[in-house]
One Martini backbone bead per residue (centre of mass of N, CA, C, O) as a GRO file, in nm:
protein
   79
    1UNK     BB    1   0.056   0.063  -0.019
    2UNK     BB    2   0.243   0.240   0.166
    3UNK     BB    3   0.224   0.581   0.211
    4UNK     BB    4   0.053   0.800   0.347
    5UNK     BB    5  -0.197   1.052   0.267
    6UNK     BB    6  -0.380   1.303   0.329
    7UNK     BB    7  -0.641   1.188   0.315
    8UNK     BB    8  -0.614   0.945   0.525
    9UNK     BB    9  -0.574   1.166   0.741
   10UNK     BB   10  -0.826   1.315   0.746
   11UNK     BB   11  -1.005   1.044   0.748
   12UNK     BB   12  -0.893   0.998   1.088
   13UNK     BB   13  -0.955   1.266   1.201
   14UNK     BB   14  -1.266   1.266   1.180
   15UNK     BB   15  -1.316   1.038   1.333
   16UNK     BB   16  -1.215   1.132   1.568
   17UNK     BB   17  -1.349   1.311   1.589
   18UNK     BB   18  -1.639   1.196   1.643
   19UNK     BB   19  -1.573   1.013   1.880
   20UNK     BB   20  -1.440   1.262   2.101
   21UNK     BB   21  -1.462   1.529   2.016
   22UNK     BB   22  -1.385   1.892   1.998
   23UNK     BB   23  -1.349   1.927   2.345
   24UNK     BB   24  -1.178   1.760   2.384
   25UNK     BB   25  -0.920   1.749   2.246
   26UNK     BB   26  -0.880   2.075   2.310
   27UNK     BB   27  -0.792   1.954   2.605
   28UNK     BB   28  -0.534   1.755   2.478
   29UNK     BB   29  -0.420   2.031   2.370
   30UNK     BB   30  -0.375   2.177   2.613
   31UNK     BB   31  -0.238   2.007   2.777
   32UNK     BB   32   0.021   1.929   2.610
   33UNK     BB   33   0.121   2.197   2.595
   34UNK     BB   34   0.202   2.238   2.919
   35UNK     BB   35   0.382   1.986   2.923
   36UNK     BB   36   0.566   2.129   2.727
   37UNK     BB   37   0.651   2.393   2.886
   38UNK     BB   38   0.707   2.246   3.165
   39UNK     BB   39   0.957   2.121   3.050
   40UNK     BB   40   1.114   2.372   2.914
   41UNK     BB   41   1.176   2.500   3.205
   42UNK     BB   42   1.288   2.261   3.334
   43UNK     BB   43   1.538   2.250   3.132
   44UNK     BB   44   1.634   2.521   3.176
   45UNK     BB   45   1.669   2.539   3.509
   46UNK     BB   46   1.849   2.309   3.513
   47UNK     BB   47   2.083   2.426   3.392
   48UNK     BB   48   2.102   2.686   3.577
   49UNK     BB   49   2.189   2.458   3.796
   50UNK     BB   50   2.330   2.272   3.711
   51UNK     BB   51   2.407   2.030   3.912
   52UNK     BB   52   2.239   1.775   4.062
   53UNK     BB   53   2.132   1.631   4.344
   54UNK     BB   54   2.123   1.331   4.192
   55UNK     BB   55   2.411   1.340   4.149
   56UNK     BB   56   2.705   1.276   4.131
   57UNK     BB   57   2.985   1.325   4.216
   58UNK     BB   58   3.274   1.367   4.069
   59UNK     BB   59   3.593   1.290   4.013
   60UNK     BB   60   3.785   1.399   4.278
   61UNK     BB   61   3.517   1.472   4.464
   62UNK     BB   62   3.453   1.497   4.801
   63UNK     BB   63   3.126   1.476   4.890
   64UNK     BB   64   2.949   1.526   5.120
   65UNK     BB   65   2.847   1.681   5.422
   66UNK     BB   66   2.769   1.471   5.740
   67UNK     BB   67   2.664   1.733   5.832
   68UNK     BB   68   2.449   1.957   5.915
   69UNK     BB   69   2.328   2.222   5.888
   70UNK     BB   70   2.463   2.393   6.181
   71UNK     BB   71   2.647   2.190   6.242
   72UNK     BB   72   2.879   1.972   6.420
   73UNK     BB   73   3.095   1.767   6.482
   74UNK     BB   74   3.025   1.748   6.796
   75UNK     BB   75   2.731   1.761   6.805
   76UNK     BB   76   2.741   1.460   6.690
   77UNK     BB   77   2.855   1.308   6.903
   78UNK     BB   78   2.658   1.382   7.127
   79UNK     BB   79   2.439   1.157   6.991
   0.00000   0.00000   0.00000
C-alpha cells in the first residue's frame, strides 16, 4: 500500500473528530501543550542550576559534608 497520503490522514482525523468530539481534543491539546511548555522550563531551570542533587560528586571531588547544615562536628558526636 506505501505510505499514508494526506486524505488518509484527514479521513482519520475526522473519524477522531466524531468518536471523542471537538472539545475533548482542544482539551487534550491544551494539556499537551501545558506539559510541553512545563517540561522546556524545567529543562532551562535544570541547565541554569548547574550539577543536579541526585547526580553523583565527579571523579576526584569530595563527597557531602555528613553533617547537617548548622551542624558541627562536636555537636553530631554527642548524639
Amino acid at each position: 500500500m506505501g505510505s499514508w497520503s494526506i486524505w488518509h490522514w484527514l479521513v482519520v482525523l475526522v473519524v477522531v473528530a466524531l468518536i471523542f468530539g471537538t472539545k475533548k481534543l482542544r482539551n487534550v491539546g491544551e494539556d499537551l501543550g501545558s506539559a510541553i511548555k512545563s517540561f522546556r522550563k524545567g529543562m532551562q531551570d535544570g541547565d541554569a542550576q548547574g550539577q543536579l542533587k541526585a547526580d553523583p560528586p565527579a571523579p576526584g571531588q569530595p563527597g557531602p559534608n555528613p553533617t547537617a547544615p548548622g551542624e558541627s562536628k562536636s555537636e553530631r558526636a554527642d548524639s
